[in-house]
C-alpha positions as CSV (number, residue, x, y, z in Angstrom):
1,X,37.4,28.9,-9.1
2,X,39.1,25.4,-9.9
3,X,41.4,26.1,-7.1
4,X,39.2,26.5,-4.4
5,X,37.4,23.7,-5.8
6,X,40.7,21.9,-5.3
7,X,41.4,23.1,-1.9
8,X,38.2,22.0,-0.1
9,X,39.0,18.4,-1.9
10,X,42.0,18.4,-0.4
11,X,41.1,19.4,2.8
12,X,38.3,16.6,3.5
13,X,40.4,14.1,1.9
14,X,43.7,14.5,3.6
15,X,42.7,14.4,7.1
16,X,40.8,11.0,6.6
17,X,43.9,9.8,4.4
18,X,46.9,11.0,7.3
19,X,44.2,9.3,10.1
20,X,44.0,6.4,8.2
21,X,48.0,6.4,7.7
22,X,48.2,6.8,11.4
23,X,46.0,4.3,12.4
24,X,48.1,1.5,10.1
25,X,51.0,2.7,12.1
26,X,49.6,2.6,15.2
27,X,48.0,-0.9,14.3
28,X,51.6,-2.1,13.2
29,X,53.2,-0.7,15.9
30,X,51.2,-2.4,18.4
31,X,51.6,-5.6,16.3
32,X,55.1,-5.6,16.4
33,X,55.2,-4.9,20.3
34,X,53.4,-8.7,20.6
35,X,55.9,-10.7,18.8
């Protein structure tokens, strides 16, 4: 079905996208800590 279709698109896609997310975070974060 479409929606399981759907669902296994979401699930590789997210993870990578929230890591990503976090990463820019973490990367600002740590940016802002050196001024």
């Amino acid at each position: 079905s479409s929606y399981a279709r759907i669902q296994a698109f979401l699930e590789r896609e997210i993870p990578s996208f929230l890591i990503h997310a976090n990463t820019q975070k973490a990367a600002m974060a740590h940016g802002l800590g050196h001024l």
